[in-house]
N, C-alpha and C positions, 0 to 999 in steps of 0.2 A: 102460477104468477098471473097477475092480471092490471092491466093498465090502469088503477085508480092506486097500486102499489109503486108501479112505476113512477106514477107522477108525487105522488105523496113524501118520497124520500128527498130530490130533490128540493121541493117548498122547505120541509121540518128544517132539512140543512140549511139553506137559504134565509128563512127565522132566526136560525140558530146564531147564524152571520152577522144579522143584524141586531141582533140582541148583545152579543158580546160586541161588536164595534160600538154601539152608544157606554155600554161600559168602557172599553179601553178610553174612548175618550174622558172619562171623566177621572182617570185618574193614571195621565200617562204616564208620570216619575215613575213611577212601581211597576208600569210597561215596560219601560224603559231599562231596568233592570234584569229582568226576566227576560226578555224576546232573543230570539236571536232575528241580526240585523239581516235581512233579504233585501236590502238596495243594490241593485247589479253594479258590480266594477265591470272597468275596462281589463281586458283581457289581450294582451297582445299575443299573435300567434306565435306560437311556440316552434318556430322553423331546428330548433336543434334538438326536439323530441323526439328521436329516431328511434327508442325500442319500444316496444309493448307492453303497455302499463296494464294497472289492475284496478278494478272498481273498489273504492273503502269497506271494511264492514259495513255499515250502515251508510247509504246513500238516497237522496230524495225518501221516500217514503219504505224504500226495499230495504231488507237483509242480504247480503252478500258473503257474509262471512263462513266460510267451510265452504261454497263451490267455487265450482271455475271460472274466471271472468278475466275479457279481455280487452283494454280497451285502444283502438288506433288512433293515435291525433294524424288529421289530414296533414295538417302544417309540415310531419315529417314524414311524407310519402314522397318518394319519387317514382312516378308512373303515369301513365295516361288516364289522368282522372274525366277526361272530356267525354271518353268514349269507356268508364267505368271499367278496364281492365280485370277484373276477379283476381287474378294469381299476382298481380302487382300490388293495388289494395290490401289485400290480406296474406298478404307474403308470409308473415313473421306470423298467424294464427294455423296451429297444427292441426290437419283433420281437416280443414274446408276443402270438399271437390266446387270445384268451379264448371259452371254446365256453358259451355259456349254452343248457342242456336236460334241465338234472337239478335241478328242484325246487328249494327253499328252502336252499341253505348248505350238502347233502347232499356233492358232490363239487367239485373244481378241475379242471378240464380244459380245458388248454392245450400251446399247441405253439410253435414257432417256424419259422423258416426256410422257412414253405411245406411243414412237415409236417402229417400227423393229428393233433387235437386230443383224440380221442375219449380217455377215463379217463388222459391224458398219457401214453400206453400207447408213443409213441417215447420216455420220457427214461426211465432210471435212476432211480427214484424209490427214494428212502430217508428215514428217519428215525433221526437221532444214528448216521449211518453207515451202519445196517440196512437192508437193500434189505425192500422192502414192494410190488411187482410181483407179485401173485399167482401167474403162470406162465410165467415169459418164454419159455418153449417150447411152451406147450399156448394161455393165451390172458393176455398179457402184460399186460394194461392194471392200472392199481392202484385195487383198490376199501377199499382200508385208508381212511378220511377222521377223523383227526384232530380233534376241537376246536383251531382256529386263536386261540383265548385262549389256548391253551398253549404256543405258539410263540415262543422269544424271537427267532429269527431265518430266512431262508432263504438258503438258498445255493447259487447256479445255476452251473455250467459248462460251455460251450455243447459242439458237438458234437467241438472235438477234443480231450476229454476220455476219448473211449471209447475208448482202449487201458486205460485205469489202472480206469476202474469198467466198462465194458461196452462192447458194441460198438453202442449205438444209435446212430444219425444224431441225436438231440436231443441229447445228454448225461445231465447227472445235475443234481437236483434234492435237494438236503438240506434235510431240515423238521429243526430242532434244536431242542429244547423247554426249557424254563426252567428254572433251577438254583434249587435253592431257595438261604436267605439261609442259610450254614454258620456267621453268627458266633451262632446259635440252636441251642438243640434242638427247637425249635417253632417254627412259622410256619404264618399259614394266609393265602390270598387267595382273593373270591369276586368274582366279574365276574356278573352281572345283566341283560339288554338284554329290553327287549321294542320291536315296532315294528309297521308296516303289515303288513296281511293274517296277523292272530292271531298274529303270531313273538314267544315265548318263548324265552328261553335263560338255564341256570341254568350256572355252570363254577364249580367249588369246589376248591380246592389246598390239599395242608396238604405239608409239605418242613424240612429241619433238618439237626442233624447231631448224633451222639452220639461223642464218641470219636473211633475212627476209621469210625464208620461213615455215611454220608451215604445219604439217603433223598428222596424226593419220590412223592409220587401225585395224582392228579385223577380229578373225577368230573362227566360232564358232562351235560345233557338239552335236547334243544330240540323245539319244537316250531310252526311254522307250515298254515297253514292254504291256502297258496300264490297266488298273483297270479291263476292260472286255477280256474275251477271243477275240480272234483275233482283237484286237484292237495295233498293234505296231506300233512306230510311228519311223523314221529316220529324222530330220530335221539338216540345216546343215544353216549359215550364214556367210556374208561378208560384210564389208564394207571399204572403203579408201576413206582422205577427203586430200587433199592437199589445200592451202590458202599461195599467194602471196600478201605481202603489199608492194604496190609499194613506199608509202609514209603515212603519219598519216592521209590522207583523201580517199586515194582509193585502196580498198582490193576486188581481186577476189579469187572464191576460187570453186573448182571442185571437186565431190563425187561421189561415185558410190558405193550403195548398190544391194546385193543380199541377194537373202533369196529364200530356196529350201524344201520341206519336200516332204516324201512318209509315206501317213498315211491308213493301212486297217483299212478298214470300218467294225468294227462288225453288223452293220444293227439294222435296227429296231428292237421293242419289243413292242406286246400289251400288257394291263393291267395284264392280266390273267403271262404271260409270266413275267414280270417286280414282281409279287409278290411271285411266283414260284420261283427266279433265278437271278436278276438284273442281273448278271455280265456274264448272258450265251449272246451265239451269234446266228445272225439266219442266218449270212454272214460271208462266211469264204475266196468268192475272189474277194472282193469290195476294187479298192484303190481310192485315190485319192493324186495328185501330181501337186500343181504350182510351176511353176520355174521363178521368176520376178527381173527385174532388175530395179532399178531406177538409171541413172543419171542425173546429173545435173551441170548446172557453173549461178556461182551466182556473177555479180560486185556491190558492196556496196561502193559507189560514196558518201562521206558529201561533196556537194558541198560547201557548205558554214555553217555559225555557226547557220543557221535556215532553210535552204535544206538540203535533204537528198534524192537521188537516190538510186532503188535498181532493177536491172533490170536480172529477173530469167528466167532462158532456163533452161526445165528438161522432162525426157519422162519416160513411163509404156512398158519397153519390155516384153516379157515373154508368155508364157505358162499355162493355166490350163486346167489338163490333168486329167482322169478319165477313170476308165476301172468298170462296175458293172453289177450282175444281178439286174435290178429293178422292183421291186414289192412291194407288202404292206406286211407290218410283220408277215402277217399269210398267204402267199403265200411262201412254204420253196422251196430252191434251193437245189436241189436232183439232182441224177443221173436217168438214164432214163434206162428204163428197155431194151428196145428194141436199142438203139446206144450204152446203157454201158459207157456214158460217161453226163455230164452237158450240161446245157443248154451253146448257144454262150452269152459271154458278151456282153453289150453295150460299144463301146468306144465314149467317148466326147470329143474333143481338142477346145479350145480356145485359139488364137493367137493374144495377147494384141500390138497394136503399137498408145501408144498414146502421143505426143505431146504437153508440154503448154508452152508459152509464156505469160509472165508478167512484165510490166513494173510499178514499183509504184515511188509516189511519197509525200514526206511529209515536209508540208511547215509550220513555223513559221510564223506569221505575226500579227501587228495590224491596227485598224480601227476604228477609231471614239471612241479609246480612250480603246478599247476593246480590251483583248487579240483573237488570235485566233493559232486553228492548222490545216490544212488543208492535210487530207490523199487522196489519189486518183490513179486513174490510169486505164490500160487496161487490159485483159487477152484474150489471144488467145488459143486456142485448137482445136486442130486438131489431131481425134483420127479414129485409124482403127481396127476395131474388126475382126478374120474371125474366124465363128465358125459353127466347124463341129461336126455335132451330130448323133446317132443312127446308128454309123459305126457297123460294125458286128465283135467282138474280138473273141478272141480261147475259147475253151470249158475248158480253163487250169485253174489253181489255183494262180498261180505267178501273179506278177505286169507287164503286160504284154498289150502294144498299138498297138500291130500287128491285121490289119484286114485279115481277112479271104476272104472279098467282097473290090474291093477296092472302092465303092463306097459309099459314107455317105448319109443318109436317109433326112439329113439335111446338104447343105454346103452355106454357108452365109457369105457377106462381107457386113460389117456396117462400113460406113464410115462417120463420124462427122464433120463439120466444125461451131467452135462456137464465137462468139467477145461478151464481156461483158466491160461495159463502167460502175466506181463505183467512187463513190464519197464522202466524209464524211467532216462534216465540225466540231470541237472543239470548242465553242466559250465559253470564260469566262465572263457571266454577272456580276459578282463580282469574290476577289480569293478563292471564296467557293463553286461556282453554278455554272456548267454549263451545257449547253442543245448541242446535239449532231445530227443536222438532216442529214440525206446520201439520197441515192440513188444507185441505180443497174439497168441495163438497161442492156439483155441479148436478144442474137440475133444470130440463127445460123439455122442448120437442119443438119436430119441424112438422110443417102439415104441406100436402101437396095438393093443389088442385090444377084443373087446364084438363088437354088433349092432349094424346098423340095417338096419328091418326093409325098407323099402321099396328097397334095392341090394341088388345081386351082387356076393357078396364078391370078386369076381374084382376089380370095379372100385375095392375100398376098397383104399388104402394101407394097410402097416401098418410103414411103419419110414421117419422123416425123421433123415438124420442131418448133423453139422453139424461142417466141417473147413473152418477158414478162419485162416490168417496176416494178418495183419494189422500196419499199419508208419503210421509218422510221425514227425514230427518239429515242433519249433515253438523260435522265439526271440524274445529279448527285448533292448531295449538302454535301460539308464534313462537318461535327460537327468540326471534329478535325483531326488531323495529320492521327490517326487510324482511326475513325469511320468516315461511311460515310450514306446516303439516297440514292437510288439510282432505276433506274425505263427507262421503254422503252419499244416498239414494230415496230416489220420490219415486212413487210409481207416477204413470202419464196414460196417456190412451189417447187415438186417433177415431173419433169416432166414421161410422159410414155416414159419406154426403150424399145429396142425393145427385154429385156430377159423380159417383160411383154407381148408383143403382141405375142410371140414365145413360145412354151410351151416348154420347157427342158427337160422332158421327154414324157417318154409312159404313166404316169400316169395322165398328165395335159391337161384338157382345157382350152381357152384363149377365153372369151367373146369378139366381134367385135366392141365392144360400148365403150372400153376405153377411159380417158378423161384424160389430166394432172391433178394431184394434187396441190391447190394450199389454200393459207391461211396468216396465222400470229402466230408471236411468241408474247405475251406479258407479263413481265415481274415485279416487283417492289420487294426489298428491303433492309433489313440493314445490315453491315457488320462493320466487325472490329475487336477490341478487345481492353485489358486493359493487365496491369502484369500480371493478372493471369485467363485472360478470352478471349478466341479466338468462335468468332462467325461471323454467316452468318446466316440468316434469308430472307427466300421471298415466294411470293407468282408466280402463275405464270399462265397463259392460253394457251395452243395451240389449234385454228380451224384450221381443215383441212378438206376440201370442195373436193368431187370425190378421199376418200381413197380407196385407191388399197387392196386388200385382196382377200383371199383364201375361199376357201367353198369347204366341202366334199360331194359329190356329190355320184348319181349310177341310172343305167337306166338300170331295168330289174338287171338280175346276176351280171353286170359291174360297179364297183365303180371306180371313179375318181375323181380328184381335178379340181373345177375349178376357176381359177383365174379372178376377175371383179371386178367391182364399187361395193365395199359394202354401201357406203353411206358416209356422213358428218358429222366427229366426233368433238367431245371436249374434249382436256384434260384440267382440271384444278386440282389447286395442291396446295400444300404445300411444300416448300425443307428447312431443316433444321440442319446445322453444328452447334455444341455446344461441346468447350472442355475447361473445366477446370483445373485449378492447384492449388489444395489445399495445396501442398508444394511443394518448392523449394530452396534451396541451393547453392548458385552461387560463388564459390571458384575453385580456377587453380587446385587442388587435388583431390577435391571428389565432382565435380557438383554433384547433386542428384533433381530430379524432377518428380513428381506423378503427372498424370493427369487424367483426366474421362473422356471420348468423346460419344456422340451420334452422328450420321449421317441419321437422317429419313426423309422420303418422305411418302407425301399422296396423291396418283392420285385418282380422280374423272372420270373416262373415260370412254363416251359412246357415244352411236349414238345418234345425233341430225334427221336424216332422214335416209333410208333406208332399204334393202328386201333382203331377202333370199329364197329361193327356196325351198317349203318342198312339198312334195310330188307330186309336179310338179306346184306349186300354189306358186307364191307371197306371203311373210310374211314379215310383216314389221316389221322389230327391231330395230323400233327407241323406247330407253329408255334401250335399253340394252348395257351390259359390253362389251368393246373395246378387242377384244381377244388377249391374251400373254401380258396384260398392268394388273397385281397384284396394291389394294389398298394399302398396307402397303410394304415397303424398310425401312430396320431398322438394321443398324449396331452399335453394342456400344461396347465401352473396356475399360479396364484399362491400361497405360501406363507408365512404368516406367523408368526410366533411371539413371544409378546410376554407378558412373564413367566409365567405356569404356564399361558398361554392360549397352543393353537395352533390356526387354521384356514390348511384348502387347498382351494378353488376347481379344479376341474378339468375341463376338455373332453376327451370322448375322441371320435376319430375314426375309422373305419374303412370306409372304400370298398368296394366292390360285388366281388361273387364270384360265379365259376359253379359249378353243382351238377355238371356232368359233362364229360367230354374234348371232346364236339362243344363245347361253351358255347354249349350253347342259351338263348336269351334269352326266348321264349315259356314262361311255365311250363305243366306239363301238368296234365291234370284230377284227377289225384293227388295232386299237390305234390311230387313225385320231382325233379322236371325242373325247369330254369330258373335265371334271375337272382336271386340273391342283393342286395336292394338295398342300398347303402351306408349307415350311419347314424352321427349326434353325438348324445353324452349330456353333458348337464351335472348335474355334480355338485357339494355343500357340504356338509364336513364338519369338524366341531372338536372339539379334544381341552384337557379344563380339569382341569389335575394341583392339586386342589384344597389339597391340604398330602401331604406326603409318604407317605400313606397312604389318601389318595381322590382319584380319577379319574372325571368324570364324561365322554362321550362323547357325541355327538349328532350327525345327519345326516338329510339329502334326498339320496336316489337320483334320478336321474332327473329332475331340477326338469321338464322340459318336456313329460314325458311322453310321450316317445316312445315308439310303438310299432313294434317292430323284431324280425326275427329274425338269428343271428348265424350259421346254415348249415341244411342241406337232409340232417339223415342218411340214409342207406337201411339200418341196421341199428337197435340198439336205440337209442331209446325207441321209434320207430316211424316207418317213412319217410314223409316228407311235410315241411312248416313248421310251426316250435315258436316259442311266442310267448315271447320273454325278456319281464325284469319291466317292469311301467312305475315310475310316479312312486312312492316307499315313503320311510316316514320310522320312521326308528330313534333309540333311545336305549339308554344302557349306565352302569350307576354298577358302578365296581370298587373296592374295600377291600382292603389289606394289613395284619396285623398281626404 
């Protein structure tokens, strides 16, 4: 690939654009019959949407039809959307572990199937389409975090979705944000929440529509003071989306969010430490602070009454920045007898510039009598990473990136150039079955250049590149309107970043033998529902061949983390949505509706092959538990709703996990090592849509106050055990006008 290809496709497109708009103008009647209309309606929020919907067959430019998808309208959440709750959010989706370790509301990070949790760095992540993955080649995870008041909905499709958005093993994650009211030229809404441990949150909208031109922005601020000492968190957000319709078949439309937080790091905690005290700190000048910008301009072209163009330019600006002492939880950061003063911090920066381009396209047609729908299309990326590590900060306390040395122990440019060629085809064997095969053909390399001062450049990489086909297929057969059968498998692959072959800290080794990871998602089964019964049912497999994993390590006095091929795993499973309506009431005065919901999952996951390192000997732990992947996810409630009042009652449950391949159950004097214990939370939360223009909100996290952690990382925040929140009580008063 080479940048006169990159820029070329764009222009052709752009010609193309303007070639057919001087056409359509000249002969709109005949437009006019063909298009379909894309002038946005007003959409009022949907407050009585309480269970979990499904994406259509064919949606925006995607196929959907044969996997799994699930979609949440915010409108019928009740939970702490201020401070992004995970197990509240995604209650009613079976399989999400929820990773609680990043401060007050600051990020979501979650996984499924027995994946990494860490910044949801296996899905797709996007927003209104825009991938927002900082570097899916250099270090993938998303540090973009949204105001979740701004969300009108989510939209998940699990992992055999990666031919059409990407080739992670999780899938893709759409955060879709709120339209404003277009039968206005003015609107404004503010949402309000303060609650436990000093949490402020300020979210203000204003959105409309002049003409033909449709507008929306927000501006958000929160601040909490966090569950743990020195844990405070500042976060702050932005976005503005402008959308011109030129005419009822071609709408472009330009956005540009930000999202900022500075959050202290209270540091780890070993076991001994976590039973003592959960909520002490062992770090008192650890921050951490990304500052990310996504924009984007998006032309959505209905060529005709069965084309459909949709050609996306969007980039990953920004910043992730860190200032910390690092060491293991029982290494304290003191003053030093002899200077009178701390040790120097480390500073980290990370300077995201990454680029995609995508052009899709989705066609109607038939053939031998057959229906078909035909998705497909290109993506470009081209992304630049420059990350400098192990700078030398001040001996101070403050949120402070001033080096002392100006030179970084690590300065690194990673540069990406990647083409993905993806294809999906619809085909209806009758109007009840169809079968769905694609393709994904990815094709690019990363190049390394810089220092790091403590190797031989002999031993640094300096070019990962990345050539993988990729196949699957998936079907579907509806019973009926509602219910459907449904089933597929794509293969996926995780390729090596080079934040795998790079150890990020002073605490990490990085085995030489890395390998991309690579596999399949496979999937089956039934979904739907009746009046008074909403369900999802399926089974499902994920192998993944050369997983990547951590292992605690030490030679002689020196313990560290080292990162390598732990082996070829299997998840297999069970995901389970089940929600009932024992009664309901459907009258303009006093709807009223009670429901029961379960949301459970059962992962099977372990090693098919592979070895660990125990006292300087090879061990093989194949037959053992997949570490941070718990057997049991289990959320259930009662839900009520009863005229503009809704409460839901929730238990969530999730079982016991191991922090590493041997699954050792003794924890070590660290907190690296060991059992993850199992824990239930109870939860009450209600939502009171006061008159069509005020919402008042209110909740208890935690009623029993549990004290629990939900894994063991050995990379950032810091290795050891991190104490999730206890018992917190919120409120939120929101206005429309």
């Amino acid at each position: 690939m080479n940048i006169k290809s990159t820029l070329i496709t764009p222009l052709v497109f752009l010609g193309a654009l303007g070639v057919a708009y001087a056409q359509e103008n000249q002969d709109k009647k005949q437009d006019a019959e063909k298009v379909l209309d894309l002038n946005e309606v007003t959409i009022e929020e949907r407050k009585n949407v309480i269970h979990t919907e499904r994406l259509p067959d064919v949606h925006n430019t995607y196929i959907h039809a044969g996997k799994k998808s699930e979609v949440i309208q915010m409108g019928g959440v009740n939970g702490n959307i201020a401070e992004k709750t995970g197990r509240q959010i995604f209650a009613k989706i079976p399989g999400v572990f929820v990773y609680d370790m990043d401060g007050s509301g600051n990020q979501i990070n979650i996984s499924t199937r027995g994946l990494d949790p860490h910044r949801s760095w296996e899905y797709n992540i996007r927003q209104n389409g825009v991938i927002t993955n900082s570097d899916m080649y250099g270090y993938p995870a998303s540090h973009y975090s949204p105001a979740m008041e701004s969300i009108e909905r989510i939209e998940l499709v699990r992992g055999t979705s990666s031919l059409q958005y990407g080739a992670q093993f999780g899938g893709m994650i759409n955060y879709v944000t709120k339209g404003p009211d277009t039968t206005k030229a003015f609107s404004f809404e503010s949402i309000n929440s303060v609650g436990s441990f000093g949490l402020f949150s300020s979210y203000n909208a204003v959105g409309g529509k002049i003409g033909k031109l449709v507008y929306s922005a927000y501006y958000q601020r929160r601040h909490s003071d966090g569950y743990r000492k020195n844990a405070k968190s500042d976060a702050q957000s932005q976005f503005a989306s402008l959308a011109y319709e030129f005419n009822k078949s071609l709408r472009i439309k330009a956005e540009l969010g930000r999202s900022s937080y500075v959050y202290q790091i209270p540091g780890p905690l070993t076991d001994a430490m976590f039973a003592a005290d959960p909520r002490q700190s062992t770090r008192s000048r650890n921050y951490f602070n990304p500052d990310i910008y996504i924009p984007s301009v998006v032309v959505d072209w209905q060529v005709s009454r069965d084309t459909q163009l949709k050609f996306t330019n969007s980039g990953v600006y920004g910043a992730r920045n860190s200032v910390m002492f690092d060491a293991f939880a029982n290494v304290p950061d003191t003053i030093s007898s002899l200077t009178k003063s701390y040790k120097s911090r480390q500073v980290d920066i990370d300077n995201f510039k990454s680029f995609t381009s995508e052009l899709r396209i989705l066609h109607h047609y038939d053939i031998a009598g057959f229906k078909n729908v035909l998705s497909g299309g290109v993506q470009i990326m081209q992304n630049r990473l420059r990350r400098r590590q192990l700078g030398k900060g001040t001996t101070g306390s403050d949120f402070d990136l001033t080096l002392t040395d100006p030179a970084f122990g690590r300065d690194l440019y990673m540069k990406t150039k990647n083409v993905a060629l993806f294809l999906e085809n619809l085909i209806y064997l009758t109007p009840k079955w169809t079968i769905s095969p694609g393709l994904r053909y990815e094709n690019g390399a990363t190049d390394m250049t810089g220092k790091i001062s403590y190797y031989d450049p002999g031993d640094l990489p300096n070019k990962i590149k990345h050539n993988f086909p990729l196949f699957g297929i998936s079907s579907q057969y509806r019973l009926d309107a509602q219910n459907r059968i449904y089933g597929g498998i794509s293969q996926a692959y995780r390729p090596v970043v080079f934040k795998d072959i790079i150890p990020g800290s002073v605490l990490e080794k990085v085995d030489k033998n890395l390998k991309d990871a690579y596999g399949y998602n496979v999937e089956a089964g039934i979904s739907g529902g009746t009046k008074n019964l909403h369900y999802d049912i399926g089974v499902f497999q994920v192998l993944i061949n050369n997983r990547m994993g951590t292992v605690s390590m030490r030679e002689g006095a020196n313990a560290y983390i080292l990162r390598t091929v732990t082996g070829d795993t299997r998840t297999r499973g069970v995901e389970a949505y089940i929600e009932y309506i024992p009664f309901r009431i459907n009258t303009s005065t006093t709807p009223t509706e009670l429901s029961i919901f379960t949301s459970t999952s059962y992962f099977d996951a372990s090693y098919i092959k592979g070895n660990a390192v125990v006292n300087g000997e090879n061990t093989s732990v194949a037959g053992n538990k997949v570490e941070g992947v718990p057997t049991w996810i289990s959320r259930n409630g009662v839900q009520l709703l009863y005229k503009k009042l809704s409460l839901t009652c929730q238990y969530s449950y999730v079982s016991a996990n191991f922090a590493n391949p041997l699954n050792t159950v003794e924890p070590s004097a660290n907190g690296t090592i060991g059992k993850v214990p199992g824990y239930g939370l109870l939860d009450l939360n209600a939502t009171w849509h006061i008159s069509g223009n005020y919402t008042l909100r209110a909740g208890i996290n935690n009623i029993t106050d549990k004290q629990y952690f939900t894994k063991r990382p050995t990379m950032y925040p810091g290795a050891g055990v991190w104490t999730s929140d206890g018992r917190s009580f919120g409120l939120s008063f929101g206005i429309k006008i």
